[in-house]
C-alpha positions as CSV (number, residue, x, y, z in Angstrom):
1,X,13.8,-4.0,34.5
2,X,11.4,-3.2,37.4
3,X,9.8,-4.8,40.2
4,X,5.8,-5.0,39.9
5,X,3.1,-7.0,41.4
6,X,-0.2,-8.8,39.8
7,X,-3.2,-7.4,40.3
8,X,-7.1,-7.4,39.0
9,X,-6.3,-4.4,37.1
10,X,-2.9,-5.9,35.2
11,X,1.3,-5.3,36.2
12,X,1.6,-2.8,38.5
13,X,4.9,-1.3,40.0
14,X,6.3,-2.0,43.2
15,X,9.4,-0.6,45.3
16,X,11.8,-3.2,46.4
17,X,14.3,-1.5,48.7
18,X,16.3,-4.4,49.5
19,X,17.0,-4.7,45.6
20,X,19.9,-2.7,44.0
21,X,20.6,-2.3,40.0
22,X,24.8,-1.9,40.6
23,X,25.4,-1.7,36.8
24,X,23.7,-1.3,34.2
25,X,24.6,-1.9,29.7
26,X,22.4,-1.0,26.7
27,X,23.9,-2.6,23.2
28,X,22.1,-0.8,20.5
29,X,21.8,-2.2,16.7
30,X,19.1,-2.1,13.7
31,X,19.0,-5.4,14.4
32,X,19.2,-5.9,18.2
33,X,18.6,-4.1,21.4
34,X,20.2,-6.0,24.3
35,X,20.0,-4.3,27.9
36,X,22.2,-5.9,31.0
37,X,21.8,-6.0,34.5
38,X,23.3,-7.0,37.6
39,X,21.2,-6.7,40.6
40,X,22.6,-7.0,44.0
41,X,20.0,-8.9,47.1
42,X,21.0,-6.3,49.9
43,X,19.5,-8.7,52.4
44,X,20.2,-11.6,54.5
45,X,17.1,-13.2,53.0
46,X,16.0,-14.9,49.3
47,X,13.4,-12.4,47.8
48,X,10.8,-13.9,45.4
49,X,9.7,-11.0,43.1
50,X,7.8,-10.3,39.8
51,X,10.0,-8.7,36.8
52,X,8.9,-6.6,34.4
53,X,10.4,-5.4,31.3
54,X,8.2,-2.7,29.4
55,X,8.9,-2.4,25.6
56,X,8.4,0.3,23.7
57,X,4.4,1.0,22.8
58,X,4.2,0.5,19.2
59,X,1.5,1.2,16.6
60,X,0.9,0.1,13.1
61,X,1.2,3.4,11.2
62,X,5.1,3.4,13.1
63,X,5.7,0.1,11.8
64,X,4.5,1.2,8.0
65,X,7.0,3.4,7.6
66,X,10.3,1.2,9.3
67,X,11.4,-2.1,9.0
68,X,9.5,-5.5,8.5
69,X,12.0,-7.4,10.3
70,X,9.2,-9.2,12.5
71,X,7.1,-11.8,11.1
72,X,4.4,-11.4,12.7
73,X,4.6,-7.4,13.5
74,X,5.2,-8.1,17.2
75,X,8.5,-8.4,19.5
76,X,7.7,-12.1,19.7
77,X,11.8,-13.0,19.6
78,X,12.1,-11.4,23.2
79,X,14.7,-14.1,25.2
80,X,15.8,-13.1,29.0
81,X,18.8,-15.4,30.1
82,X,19.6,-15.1,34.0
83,X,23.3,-16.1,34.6
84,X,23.4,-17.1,31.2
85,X,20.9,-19.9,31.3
86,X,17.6,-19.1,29.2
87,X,14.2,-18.4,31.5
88,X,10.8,-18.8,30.3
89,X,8.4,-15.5,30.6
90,X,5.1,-14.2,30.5
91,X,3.7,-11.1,28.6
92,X,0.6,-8.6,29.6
93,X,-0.8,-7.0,26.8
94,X,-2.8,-4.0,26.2
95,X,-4.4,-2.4,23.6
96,X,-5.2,1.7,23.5
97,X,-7.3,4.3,21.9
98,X,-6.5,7.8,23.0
99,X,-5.5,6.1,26.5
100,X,-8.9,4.1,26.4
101,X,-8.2,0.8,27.0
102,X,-9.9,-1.8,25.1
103,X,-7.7,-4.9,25.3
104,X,-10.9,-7.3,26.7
105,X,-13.5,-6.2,23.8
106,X,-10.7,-6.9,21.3
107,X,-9.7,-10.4,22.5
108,X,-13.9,-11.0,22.8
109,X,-13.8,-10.4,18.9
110,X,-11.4,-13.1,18.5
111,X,-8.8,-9.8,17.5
112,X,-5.0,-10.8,18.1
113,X,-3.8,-7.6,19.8
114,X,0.3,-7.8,19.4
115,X,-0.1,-8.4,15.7
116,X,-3.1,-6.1,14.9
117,X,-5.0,-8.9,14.2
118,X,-2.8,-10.1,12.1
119,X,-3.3,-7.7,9.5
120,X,-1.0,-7.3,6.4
121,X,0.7,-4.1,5.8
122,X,1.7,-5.0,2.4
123,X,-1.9,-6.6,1.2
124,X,-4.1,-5.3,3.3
125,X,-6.8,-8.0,1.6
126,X,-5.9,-10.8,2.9
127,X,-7.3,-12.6,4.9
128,X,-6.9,-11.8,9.1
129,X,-9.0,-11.4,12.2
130,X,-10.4,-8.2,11.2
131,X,-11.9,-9.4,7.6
132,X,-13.5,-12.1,9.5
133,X,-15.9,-10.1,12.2
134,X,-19.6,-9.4,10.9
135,X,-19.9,-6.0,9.0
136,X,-21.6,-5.0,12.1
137,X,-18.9,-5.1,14.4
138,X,-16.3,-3.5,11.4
139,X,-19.0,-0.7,12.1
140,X,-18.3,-0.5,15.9
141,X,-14.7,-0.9,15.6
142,X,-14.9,2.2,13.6
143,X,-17.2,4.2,15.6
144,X,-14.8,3.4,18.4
145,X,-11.5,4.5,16.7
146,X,-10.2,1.1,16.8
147,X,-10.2,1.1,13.0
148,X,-9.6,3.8,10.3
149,X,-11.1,4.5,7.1
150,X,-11.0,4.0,4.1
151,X,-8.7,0.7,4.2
152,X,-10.3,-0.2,7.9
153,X,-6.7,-0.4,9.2
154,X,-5.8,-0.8,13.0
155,X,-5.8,2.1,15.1
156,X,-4.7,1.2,18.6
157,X,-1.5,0.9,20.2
158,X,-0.2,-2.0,22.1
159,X,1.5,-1.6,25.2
160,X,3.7,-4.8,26.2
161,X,5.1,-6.0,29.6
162,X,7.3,-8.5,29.0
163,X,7.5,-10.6,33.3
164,X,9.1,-13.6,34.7
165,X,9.0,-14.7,38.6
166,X,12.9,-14.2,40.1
167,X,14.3,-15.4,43.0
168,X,17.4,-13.2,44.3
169,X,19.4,-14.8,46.7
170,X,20.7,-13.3,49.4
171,X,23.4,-11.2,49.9
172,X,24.3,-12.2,46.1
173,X,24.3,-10.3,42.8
174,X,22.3,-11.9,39.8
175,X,23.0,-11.1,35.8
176,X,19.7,-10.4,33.5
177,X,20.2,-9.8,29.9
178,X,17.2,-9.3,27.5
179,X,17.0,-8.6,23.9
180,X,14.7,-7.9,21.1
181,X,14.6,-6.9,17.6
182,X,13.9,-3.0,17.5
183,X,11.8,-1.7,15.1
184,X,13.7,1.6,13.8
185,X,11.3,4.7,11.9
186,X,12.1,4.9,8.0
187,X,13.3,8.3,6.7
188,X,15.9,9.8,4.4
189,X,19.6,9.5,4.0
190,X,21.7,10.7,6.5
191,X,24.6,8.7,9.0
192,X,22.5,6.0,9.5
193,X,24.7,3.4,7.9
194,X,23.9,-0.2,6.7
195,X,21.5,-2.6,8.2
196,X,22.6,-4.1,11.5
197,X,25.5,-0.7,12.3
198,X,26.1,-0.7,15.6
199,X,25.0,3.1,16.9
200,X,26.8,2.4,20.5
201,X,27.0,0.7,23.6
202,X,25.8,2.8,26.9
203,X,27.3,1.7,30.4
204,X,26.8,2.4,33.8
205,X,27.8,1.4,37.5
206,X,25.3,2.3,39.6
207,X,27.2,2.9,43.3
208,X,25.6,1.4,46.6
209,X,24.8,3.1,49.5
């Protein structure tokens, strides 16, 4: 988790000095990634701060070849708890071309980003938001590299920022936990193991200055 700010141009990052991560745990499953924190107010004062949790960028041709666990193909079952009690959140969502971004011409289209327009990797016919733009703009979306031929799949990758206001009070610690369902790359056999293995737990105290 990070600290960022709003801003005309989206989530940026921000350095809180008076903020401390003192530990840090990572669960890792095919079926759930679930990271820990407790952060420590260094200060004799509240702080009021934007958090931001970044998940991984993610593109359809990834997704084609690993698991359809999400229905949509999004991370839409992200949950933060702060000591334990469930928080509501925001997301800021992106979409990319070759680092181009082109997240407001999509959404003008009437194009669900996070989903790829809601487009069906295993019948690509039916109906979504891309079948349902004019010919013309199919045409554009190709010229642009939003779309590929010959099936006119999606072509862009969506970067997601996951961010909740926080208060930390002070001179306290406070306890975040996310989790998510992970999409995980296909390939052959090997020590993978059956669906929902644990591959390990990763800890970490951090120690204060």
């Amino acid at each position: 988790d990070t600290i960022v700010e709003i801003t005309p141009q989206g989530l940026t990052f921000k350095r809180e000095q008076r903020i401390s991560i003192e530990e840090e745990n990572l669960h890792i499953s095919l079926r759930k990634i679930e990271v820990s924190y407790i952060f420590r107010n260094n200060s004799r004062d509240d702080i009021v701060a934007e958090v931001a949790f970044p998940v991984p960028p993610y593109h359809i041709n990834d997704l084609g070849a690993g698991n359809y666990s999400h229905s949509p193909l999004n991370f839409n079952d992200f949950s933060v708890e702060v000591n334990k009690a469930p928080i509501a959140h925001k997301k800021d969502i992106r979409a990319l071309v070759d680092g181009k971004e082109y997240t407001s011409f999509l959404q003008e289209m009437g194009i669900s980003i996070e989903d790829f327009g809601k487009y069906a990797l295993d019948d690509p016919k039916k109906a979504n938001d891309l079948s349902r733009v004019s010919a013309k703009d199919r045409k554009t979306l190709v010229e642009l590299g939003l779309l590929t031929l010959p099936d006119e799949m999606p072509n862009w990758t969506v970067e997601m920022k996951y961010h909740w206001e926080q208060t930390f009070p002070a001179n306290s610690t406070l306890a975040v936990k996310h989790s998510y369902t992970p999409y995980f790359g296909g390939g052959g056999g090997g020590g993978g193991g059956g669906d929902g293995e644990v591959f390990g737990d990763i800890s970490r105290e951090i120690a204060t200055e």
